[in-house]
PDBQT receptor file of N, H, CA, C and O in Angstrom, charges set to zero:
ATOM      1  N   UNK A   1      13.094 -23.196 -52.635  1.00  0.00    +0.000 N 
ATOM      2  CA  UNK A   1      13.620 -23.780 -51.415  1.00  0.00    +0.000 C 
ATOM      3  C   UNK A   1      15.151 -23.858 -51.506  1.00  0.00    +0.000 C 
ATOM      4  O   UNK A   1      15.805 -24.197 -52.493  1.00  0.00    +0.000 OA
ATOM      5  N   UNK A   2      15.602 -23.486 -50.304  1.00  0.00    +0.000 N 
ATOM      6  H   UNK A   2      15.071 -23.211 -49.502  1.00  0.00    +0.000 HD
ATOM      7  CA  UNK A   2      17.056 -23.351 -49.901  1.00  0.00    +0.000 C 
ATOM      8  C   UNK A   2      17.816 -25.005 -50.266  1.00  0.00    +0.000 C 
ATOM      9  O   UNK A   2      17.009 -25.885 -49.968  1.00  0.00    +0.000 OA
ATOM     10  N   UNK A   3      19.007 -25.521 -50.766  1.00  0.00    +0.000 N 
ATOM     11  H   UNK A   3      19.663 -24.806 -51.008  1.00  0.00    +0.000 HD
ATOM     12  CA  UNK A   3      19.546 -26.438 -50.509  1.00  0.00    +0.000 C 
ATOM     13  C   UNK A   3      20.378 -26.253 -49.140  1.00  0.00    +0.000 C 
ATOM     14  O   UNK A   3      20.786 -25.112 -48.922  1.00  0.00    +0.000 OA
ATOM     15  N   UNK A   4      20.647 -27.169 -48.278  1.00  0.00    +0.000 N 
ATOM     16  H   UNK A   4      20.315 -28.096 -48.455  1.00  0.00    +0.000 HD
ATOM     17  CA  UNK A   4      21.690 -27.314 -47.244  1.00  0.00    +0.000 C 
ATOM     18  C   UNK A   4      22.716 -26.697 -47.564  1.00  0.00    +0.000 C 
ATOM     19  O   UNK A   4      23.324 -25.941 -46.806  1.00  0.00    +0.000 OA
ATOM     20  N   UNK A   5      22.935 -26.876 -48.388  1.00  0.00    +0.000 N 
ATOM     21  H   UNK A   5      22.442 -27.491 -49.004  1.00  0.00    +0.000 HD
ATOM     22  CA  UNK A   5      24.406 -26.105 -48.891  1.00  0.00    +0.000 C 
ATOM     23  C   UNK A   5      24.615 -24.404 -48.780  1.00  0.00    +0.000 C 
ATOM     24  O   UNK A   5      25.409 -23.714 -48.142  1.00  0.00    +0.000 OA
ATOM     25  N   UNK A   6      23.582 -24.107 -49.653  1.00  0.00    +0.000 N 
ATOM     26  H   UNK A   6      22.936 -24.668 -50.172  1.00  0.00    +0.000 HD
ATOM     27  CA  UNK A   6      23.061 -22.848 -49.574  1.00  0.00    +0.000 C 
ATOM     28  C   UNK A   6      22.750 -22.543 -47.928  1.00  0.00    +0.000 C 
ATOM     29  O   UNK A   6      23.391 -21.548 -47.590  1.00  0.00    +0.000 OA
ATOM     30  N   UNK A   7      22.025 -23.058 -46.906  1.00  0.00    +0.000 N 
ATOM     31  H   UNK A   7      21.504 -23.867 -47.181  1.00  0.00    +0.000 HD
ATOM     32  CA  UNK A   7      21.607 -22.725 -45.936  1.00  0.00    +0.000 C 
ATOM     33  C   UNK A   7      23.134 -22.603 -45.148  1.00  0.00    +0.000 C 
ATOM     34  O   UNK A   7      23.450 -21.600 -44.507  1.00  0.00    +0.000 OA
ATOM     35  N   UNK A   8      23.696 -23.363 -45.251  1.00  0.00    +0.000 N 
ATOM     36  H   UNK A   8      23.440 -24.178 -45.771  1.00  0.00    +0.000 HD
ATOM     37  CA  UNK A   8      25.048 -23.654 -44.693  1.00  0.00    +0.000 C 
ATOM     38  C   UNK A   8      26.058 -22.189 -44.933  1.00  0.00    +0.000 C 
ATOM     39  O   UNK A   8      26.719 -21.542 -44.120  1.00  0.00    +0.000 OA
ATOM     40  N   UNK A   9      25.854 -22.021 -46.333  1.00  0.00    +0.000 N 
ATOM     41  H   UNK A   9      25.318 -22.547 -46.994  1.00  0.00    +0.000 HD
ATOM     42  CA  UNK A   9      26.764 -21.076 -46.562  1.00  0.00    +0.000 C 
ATOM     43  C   UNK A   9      25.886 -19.491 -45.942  1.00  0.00    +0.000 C 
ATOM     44  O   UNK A   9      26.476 -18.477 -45.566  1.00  0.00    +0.000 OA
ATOM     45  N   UNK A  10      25.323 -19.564 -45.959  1.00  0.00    +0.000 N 
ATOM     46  H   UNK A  10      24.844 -20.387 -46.265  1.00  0.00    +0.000 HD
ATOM     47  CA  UNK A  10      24.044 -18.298 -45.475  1.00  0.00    +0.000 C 
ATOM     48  C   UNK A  10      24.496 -18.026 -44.153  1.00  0.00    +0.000 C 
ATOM     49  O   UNK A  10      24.660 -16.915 -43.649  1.00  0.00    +0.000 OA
ATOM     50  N   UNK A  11      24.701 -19.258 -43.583  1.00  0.00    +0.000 N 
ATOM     51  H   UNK A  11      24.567 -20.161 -43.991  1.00  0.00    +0.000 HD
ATOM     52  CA  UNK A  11      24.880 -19.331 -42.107  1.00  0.00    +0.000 C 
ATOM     53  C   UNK A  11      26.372 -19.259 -41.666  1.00  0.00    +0.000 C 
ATOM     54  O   UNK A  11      26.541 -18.966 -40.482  1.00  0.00    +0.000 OA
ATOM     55  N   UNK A  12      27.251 -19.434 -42.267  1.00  0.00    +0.000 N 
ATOM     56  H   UNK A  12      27.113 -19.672 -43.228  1.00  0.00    +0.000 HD
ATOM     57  CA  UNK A  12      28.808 -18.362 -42.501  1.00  0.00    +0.000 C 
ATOM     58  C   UNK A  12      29.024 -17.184 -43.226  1.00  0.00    +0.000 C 
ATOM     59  O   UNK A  12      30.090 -16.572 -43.298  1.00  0.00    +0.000 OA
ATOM     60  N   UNK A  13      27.851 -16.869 -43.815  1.00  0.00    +0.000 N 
ATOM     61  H   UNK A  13      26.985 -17.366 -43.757  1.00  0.00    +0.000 HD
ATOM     62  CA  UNK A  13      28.648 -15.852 -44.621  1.00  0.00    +0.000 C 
ATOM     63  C   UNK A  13      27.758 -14.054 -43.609  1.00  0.00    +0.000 C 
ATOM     64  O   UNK A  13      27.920 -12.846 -43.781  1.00  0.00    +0.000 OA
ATOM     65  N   UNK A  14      26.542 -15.213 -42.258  1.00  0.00    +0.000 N 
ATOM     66  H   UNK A  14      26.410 -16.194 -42.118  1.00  0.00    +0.000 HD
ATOM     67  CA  UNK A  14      25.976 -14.112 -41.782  1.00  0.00    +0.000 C 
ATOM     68  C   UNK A  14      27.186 -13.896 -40.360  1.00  0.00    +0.000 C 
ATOM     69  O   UNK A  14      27.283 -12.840 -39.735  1.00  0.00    +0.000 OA
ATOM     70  N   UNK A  15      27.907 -14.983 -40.112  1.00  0.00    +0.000 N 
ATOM     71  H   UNK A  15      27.829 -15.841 -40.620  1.00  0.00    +0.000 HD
ATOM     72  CA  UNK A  15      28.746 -15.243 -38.952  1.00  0.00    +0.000 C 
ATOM     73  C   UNK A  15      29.780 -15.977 -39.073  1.00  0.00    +0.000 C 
ATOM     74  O   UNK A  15      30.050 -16.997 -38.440  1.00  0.00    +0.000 OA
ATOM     75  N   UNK A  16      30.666 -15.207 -40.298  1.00  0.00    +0.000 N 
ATOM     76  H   UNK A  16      30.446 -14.378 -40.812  1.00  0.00    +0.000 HD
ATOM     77  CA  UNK A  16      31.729 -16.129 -40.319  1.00  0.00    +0.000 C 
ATOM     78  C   UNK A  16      33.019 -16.541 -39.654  1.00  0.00    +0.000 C 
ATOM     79  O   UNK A  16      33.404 -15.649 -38.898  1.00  0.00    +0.000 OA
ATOM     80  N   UNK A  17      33.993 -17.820 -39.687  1.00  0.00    +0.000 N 
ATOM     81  H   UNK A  17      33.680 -18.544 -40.302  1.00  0.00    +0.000 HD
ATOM     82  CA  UNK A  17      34.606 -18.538 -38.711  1.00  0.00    +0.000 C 
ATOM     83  C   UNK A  17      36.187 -17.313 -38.579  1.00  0.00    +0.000 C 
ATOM     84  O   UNK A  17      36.833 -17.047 -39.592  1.00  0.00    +0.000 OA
ATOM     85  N   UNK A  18      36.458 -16.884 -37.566  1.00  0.00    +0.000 N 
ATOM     86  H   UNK A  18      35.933 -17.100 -36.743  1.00  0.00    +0.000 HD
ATOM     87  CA  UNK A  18      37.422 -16.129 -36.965  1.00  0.00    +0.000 C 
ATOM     88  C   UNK A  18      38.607 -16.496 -38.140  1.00  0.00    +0.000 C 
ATOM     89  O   UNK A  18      39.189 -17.542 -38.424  1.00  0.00    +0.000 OA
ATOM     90  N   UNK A  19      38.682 -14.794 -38.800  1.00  0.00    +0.000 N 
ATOM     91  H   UNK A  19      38.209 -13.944 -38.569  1.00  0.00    +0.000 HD
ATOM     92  CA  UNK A  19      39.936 -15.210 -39.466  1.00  0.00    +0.000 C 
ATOM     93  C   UNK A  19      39.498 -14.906 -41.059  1.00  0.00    +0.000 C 
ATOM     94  O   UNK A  19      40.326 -14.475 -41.861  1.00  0.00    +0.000 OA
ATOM     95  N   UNK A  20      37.869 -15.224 -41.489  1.00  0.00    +0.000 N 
ATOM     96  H   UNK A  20      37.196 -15.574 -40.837  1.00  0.00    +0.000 HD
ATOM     97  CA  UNK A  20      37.213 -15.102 -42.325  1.00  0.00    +0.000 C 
ATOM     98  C   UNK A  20      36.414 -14.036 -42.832  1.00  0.00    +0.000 C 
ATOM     99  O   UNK A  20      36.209 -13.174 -41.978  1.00  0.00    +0.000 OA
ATOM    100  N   UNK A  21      35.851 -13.794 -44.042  1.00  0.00    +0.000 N 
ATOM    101  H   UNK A  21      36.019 -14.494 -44.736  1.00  0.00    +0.000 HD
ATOM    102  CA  UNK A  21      35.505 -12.284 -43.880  1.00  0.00    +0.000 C 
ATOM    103  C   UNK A  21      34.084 -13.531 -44.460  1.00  0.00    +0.000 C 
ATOM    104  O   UNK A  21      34.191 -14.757 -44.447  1.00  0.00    +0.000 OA
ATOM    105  N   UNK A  22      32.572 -12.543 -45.024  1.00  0.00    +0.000 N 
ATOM    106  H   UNK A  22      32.486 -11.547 -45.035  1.00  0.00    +0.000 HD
ATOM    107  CA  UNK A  22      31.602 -13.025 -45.456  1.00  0.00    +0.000 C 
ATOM    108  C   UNK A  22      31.815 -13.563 -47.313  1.00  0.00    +0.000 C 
ATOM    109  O   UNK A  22      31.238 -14.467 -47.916  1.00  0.00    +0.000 OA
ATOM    110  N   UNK A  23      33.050 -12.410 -47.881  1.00  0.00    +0.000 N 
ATOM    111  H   UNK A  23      33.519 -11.675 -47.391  1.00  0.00    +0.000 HD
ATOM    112  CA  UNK A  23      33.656 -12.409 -49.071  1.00  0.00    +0.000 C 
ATOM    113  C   UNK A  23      33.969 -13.590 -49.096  1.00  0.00    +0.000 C 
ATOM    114  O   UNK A  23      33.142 -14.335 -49.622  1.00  0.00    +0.000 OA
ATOM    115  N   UNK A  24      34.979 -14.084 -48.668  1.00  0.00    +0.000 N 
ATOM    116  H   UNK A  24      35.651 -13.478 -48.241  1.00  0.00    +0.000 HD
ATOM    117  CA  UNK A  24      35.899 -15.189 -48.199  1.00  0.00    +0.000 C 
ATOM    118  C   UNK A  24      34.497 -16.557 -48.454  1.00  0.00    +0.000 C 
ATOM    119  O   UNK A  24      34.572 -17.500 -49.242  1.00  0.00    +0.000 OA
ATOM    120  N   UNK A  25      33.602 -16.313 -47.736  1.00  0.00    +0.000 N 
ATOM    121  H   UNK A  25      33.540 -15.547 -47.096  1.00  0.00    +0.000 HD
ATOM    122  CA  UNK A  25      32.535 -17.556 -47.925  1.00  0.00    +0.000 C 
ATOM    123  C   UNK A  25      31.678 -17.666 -49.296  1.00  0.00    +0.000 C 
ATOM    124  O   UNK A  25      31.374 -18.665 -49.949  1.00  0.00    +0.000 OA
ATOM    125  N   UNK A  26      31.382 -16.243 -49.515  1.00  0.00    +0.000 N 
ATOM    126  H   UNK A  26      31.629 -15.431 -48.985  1.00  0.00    +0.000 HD
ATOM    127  CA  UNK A  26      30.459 -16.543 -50.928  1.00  0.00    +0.000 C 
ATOM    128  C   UNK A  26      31.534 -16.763 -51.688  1.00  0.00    +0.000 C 
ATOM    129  O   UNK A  26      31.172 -17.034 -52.833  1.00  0.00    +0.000 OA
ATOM    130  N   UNK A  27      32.583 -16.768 -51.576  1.00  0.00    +0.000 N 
ATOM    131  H   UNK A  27      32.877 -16.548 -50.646  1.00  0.00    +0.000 HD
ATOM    132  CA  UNK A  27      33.488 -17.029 -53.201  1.00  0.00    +0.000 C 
ATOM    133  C   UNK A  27      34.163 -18.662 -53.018  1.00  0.00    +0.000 C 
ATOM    134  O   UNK A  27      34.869 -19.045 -53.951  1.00  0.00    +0.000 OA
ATOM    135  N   UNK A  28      33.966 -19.544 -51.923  1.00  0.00    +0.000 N 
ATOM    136  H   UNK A  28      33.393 -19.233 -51.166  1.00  0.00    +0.000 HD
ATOM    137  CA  UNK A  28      33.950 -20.694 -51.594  1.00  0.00    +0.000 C 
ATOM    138  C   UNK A  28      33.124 -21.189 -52.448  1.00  0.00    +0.000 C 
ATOM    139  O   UNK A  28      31.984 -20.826 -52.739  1.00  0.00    +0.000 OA
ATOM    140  N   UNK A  29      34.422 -22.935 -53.247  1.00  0.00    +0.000 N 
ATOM    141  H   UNK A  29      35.348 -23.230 -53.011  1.00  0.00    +0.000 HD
ATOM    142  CA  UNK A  29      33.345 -23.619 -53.481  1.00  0.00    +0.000 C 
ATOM    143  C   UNK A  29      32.222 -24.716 -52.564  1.00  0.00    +0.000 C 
ATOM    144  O   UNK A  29      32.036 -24.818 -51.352  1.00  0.00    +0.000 OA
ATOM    145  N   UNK A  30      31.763 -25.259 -53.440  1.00  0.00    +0.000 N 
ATOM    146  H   UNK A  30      31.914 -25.176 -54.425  1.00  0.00    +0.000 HD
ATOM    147  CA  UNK A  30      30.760 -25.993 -52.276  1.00  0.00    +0.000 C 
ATOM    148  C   UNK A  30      31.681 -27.283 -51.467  1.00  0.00    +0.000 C 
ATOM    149  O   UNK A  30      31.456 -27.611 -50.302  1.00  0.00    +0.000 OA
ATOM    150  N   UNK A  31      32.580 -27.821 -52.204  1.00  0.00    +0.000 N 
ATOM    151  H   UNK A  31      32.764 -27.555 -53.150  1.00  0.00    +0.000 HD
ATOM    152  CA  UNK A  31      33.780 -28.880 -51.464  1.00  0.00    +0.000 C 
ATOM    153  C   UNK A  31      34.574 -28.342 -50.156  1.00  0.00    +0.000 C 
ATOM    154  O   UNK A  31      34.849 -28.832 -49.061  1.00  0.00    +0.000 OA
ATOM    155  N   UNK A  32      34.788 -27.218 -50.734  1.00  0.00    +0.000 N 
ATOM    156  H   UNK A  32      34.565 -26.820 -51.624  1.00  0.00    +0.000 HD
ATOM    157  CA  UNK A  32      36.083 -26.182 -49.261  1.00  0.00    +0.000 C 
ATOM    158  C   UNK A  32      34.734 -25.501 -48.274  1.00  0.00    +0.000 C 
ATOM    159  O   UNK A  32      34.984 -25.348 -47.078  1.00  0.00    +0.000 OA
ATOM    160  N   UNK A  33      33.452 -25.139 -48.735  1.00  0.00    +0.000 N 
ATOM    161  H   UNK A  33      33.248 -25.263 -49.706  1.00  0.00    +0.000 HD
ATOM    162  CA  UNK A  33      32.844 -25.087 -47.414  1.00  0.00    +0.000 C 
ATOM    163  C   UNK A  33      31.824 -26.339 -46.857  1.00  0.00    +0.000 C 
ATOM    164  O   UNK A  33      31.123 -26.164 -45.861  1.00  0.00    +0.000 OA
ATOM    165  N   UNK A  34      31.825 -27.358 -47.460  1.00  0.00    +0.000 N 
ATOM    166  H   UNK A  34      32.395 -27.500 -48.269  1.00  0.00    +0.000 HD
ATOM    167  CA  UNK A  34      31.808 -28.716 -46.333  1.00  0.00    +0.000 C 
ATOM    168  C   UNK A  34      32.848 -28.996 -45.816  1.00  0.00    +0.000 C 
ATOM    169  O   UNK A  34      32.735 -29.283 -44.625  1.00  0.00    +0.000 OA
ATOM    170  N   UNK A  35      33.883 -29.035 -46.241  1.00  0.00    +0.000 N 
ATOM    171  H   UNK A  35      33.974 -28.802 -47.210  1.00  0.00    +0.000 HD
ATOM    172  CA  UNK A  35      35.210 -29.148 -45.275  1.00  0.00    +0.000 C 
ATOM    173  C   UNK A  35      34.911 -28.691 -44.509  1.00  0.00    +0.000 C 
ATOM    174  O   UNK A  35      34.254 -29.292 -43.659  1.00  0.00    +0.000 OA
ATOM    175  N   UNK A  36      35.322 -26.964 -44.340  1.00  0.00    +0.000 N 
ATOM    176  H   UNK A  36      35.856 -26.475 -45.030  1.00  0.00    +0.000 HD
ATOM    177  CA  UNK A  36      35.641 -26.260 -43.636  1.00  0.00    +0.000 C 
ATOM    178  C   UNK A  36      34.326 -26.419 -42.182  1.00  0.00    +0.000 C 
ATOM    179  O   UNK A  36      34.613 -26.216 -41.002  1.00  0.00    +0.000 OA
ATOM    180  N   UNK A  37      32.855 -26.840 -42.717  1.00  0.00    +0.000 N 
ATOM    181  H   UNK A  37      32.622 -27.005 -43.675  1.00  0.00    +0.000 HD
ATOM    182  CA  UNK A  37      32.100 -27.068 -41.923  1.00  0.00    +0.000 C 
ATOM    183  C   UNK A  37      32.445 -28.617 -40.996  1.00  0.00    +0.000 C 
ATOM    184  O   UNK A  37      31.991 -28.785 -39.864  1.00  0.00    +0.000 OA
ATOM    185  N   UNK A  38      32.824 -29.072 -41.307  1.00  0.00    +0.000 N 
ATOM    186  H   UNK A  38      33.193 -28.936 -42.227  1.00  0.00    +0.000 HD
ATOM    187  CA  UNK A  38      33.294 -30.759 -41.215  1.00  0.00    +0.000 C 
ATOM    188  C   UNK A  38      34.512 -30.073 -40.275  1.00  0.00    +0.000 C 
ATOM    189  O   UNK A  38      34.190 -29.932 -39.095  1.00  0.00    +0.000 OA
ATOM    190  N   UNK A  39      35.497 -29.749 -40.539  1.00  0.00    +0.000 N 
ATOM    191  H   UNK A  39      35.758 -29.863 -41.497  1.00  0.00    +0.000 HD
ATOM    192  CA  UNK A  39      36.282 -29.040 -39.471  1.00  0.00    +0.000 C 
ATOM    193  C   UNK A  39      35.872 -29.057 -38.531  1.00  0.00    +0.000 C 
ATOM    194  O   UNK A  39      35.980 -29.941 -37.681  1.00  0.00    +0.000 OA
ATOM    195  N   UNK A  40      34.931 -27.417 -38.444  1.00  0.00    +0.000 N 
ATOM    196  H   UNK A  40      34.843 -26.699 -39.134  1.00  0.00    +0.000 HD
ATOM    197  CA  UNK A  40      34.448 -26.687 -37.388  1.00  0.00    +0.000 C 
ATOM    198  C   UNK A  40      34.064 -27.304 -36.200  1.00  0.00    +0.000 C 
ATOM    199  O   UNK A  40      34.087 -26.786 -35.084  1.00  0.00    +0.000 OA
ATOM    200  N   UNK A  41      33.614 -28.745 -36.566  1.00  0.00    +0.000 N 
ATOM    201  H   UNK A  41      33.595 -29.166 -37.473  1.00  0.00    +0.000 HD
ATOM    202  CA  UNK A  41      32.200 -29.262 -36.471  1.00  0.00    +0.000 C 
ATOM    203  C   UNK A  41      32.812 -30.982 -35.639  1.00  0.00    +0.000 C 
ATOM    204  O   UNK A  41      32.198 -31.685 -34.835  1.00  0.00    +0.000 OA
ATOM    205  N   UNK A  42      34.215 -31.192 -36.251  1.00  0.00    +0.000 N 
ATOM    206  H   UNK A  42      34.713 -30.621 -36.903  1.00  0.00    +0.000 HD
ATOM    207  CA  UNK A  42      34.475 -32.344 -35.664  1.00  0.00    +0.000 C 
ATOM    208  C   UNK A  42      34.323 -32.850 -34.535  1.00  0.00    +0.000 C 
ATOM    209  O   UNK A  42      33.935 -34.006 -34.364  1.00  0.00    +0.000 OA
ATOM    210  N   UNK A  43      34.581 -32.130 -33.718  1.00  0.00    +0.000 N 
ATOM    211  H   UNK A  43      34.896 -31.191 -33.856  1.00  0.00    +0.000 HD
ATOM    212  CA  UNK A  43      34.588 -32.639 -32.248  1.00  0.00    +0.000 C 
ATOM    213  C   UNK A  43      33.080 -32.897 -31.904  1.00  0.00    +0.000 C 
ATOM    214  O   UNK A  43      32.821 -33.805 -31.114  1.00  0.00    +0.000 OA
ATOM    215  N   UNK A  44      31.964 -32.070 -32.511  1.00  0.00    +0.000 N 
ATOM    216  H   UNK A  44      32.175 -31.333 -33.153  1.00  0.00    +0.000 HD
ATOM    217  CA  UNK A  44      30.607 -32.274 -32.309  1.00  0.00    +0.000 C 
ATOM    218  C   UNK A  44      30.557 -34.055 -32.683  1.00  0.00    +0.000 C 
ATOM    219  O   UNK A  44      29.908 -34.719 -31.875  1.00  0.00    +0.000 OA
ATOM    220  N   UNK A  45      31.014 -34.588 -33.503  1.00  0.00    +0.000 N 
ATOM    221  H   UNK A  45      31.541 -34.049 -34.159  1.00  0.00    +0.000 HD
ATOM    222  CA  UNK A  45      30.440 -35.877 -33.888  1.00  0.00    +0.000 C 
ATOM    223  C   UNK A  45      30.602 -36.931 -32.783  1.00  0.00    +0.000 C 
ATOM    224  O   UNK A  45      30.058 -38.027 -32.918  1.00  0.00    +0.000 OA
ATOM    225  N   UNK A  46      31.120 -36.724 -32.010  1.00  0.00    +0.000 N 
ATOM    226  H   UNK A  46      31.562 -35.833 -31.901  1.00  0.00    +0.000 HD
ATOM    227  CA  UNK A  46      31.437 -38.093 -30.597  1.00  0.00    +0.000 C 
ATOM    228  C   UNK A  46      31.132 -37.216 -29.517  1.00  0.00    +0.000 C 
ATOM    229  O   UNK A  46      32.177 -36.853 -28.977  1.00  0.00    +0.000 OA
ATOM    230  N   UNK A  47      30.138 -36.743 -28.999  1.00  0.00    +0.000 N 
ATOM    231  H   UNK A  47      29.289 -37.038 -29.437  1.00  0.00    +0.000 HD
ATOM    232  CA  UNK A  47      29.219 -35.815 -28.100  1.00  0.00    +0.000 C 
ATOM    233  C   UNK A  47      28.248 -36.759 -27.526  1.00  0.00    +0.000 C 
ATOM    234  O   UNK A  47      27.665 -36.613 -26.452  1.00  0.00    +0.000 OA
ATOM    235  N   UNK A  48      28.080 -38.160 -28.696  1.00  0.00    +0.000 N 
ATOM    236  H   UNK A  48      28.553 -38.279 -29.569  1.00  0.00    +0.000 HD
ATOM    237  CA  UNK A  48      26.782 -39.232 -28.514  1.00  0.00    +0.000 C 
ATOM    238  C   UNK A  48      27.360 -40.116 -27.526  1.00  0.00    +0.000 C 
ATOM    239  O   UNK A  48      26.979 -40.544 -26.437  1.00  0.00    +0.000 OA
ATOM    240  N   UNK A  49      28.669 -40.295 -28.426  1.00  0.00    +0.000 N 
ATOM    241  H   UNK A  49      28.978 -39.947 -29.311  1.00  0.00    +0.000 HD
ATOM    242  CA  UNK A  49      28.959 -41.827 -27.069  1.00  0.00    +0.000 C 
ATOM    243  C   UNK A  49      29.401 -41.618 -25.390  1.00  0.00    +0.000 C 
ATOM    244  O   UNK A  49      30.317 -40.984 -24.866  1.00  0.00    +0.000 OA
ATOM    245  N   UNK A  50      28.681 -42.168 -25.025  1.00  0.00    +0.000 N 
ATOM    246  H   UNK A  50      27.937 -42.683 -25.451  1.00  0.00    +0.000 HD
ATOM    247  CA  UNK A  50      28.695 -42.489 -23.569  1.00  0.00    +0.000 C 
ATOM    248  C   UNK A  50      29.904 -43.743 -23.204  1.00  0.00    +0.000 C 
ATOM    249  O   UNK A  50      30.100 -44.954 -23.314  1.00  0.00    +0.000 OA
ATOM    250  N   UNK A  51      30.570 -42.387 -22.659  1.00  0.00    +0.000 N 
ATOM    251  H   UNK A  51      30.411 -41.404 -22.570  1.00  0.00    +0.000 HD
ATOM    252  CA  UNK A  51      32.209 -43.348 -21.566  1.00  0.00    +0.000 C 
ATOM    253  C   UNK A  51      33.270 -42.824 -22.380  1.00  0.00    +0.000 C 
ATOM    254  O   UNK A  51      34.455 -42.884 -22.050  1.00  0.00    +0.000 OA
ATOM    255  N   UNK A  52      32.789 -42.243 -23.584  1.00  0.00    +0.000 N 
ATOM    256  H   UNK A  52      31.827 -42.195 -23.852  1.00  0.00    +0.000 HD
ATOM    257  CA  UNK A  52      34.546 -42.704 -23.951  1.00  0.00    +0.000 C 
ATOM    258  C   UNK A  52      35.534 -41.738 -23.051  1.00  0.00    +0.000 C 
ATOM    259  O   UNK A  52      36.722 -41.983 -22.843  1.00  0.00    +0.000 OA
ATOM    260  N   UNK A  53      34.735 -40.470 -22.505  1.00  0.00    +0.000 N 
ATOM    261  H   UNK A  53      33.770 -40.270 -22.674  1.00  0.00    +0.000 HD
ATOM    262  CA  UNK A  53      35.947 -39.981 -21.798  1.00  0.00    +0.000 C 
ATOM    263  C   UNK A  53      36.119 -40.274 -20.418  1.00  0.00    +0.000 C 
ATOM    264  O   UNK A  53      35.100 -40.219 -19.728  1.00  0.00    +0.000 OA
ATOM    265  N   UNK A  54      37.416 -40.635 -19.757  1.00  0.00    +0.000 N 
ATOM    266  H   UNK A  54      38.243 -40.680 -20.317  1.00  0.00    +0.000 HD
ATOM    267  CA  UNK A  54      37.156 -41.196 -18.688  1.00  0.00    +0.000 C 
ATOM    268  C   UNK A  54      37.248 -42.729 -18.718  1.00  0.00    +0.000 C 
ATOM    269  O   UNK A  54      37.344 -43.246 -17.605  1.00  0.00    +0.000 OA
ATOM    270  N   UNK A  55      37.241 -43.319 -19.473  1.00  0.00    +0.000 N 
ATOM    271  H   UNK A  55      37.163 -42.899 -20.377  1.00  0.00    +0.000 HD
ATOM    272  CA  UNK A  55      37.051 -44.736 -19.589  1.00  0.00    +0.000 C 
ATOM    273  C   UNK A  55      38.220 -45.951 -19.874  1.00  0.00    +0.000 C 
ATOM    274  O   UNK A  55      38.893 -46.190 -20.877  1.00  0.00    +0.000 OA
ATOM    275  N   UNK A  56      38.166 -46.494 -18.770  1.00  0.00    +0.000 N 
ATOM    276  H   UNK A  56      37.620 -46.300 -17.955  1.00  0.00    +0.000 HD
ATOM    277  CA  UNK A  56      39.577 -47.026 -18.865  1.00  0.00    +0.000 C 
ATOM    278  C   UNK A  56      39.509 -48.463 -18.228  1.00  0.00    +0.000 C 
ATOM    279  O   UNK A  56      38.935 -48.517 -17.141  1.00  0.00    +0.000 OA
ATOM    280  N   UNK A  57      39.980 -49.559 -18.712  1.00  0.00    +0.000 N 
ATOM    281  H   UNK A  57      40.447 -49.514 -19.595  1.00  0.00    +0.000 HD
ATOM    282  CA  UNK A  57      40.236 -50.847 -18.423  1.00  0.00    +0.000 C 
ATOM    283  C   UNK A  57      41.402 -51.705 -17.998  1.00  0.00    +0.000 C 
ATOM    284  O   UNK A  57      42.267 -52.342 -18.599  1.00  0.00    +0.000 OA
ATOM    285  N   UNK A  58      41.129 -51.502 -16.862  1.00  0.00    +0.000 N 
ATOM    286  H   UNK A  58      40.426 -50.983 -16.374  1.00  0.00    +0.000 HD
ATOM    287  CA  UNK A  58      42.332 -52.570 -15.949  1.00  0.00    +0.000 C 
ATOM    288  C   UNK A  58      42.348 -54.037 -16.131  1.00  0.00    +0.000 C 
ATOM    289  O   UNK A  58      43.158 -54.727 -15.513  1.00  0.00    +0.000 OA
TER     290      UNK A  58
């Protein structure tokens, strides 16, 4: 069985991020590609809360 990590890197190194080759990912360690996923990925994490855009108090 795959670790996340492994699945993670599988999954850049089949489509990797503009700028990147698949080389570039398998020779990543496992710290610089959670970053780099944590990057990618930031703006996904506040997608949940409801109001914040738009939201303003007089």
């Amino acid at each position: 069985m795959k670790t996340d990590t492994e699945k993670l890197r599988q999954k850049y190194i089949d489509n990797p991020p503009e700028g990147m080759t698949s080389e570039d990912i398998r020779r990543m360690s496992e710290d610089d590609l959670l970053d780099m996923d944590y990057f990618l990925n930031e703006d996904d994490l506040f997608d949940d809360e409801a109001g914040v855009e738009g939201f303003f108090i007089f």
